[in-house]
C-alpha positions as CSV (number, residue, x, y, z in Angstrom):
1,X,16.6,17.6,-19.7
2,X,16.3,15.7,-23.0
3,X,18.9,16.5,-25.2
4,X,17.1,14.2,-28.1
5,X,14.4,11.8,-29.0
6,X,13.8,9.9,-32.0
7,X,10.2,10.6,-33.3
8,X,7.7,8.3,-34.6
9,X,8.1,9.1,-37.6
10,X,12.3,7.9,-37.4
11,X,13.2,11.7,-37.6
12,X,15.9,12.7,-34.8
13,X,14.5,15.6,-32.8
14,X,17.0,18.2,-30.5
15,X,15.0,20.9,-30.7
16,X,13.1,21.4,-26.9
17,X,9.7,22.5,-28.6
18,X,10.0,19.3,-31.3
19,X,10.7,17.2,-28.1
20,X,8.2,18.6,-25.9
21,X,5.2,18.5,-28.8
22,X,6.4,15.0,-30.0
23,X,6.0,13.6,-26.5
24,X,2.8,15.3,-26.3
25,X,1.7,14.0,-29.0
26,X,2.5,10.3,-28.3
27,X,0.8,10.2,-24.6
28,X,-2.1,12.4,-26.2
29,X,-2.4,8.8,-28.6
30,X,-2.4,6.6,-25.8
31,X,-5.4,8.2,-24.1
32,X,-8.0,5.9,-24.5
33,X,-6.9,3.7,-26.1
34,X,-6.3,-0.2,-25.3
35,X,-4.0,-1.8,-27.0
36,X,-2.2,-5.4,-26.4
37,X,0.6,-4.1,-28.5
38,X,2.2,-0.5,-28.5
39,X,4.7,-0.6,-31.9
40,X,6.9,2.0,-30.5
41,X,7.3,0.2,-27.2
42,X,9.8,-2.2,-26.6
43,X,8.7,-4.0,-23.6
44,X,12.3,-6.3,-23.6
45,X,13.8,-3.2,-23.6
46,X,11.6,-1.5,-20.6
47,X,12.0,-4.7,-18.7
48,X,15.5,-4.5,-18.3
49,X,15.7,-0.7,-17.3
50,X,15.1,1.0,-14.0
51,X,11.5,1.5,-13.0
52,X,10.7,4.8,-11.1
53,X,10.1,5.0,-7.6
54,X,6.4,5.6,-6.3
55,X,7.1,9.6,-5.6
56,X,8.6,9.5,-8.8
57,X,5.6,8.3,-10.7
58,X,3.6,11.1,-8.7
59,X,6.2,13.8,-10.3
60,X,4.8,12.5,-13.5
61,X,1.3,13.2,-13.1
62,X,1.7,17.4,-11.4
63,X,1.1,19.6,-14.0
64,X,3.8,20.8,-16.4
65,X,5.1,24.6,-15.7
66,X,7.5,26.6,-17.9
């Protein structure tokens, strides 16, 4: 569970619904789009963290359930 996120727009969300519609909202951006730059991507900082596993990037694509 995510207990917070900090939104796009620099406000701190802990709400689950904010959260959920936030990061909704951000993939729902990316869809079609090609970009060389993402601004609220830090690749330095996704370079240095764990990557997911192969089963774990198949979690990511099932469809969401409440």
């Amino acid at each position: 569970m995510i207990g917070s996120i900090q939104a796009l727009n620099g406000d701190r969300l802990q709400d689950p619904k904010d959260i959920q519609t936030e990061i909704i909202s951000f993939y729902q951006s990316l869809m079609g789009a090609s970009q060389k730059n993402l601004s609220a991507v830090d690749r330095k900082v996704i370079k240095q963290g764990p990557g997911l596993a192969h089963h774990q990037q198949l979690k990511l694509c099932e469809e969401v359930n409440d």
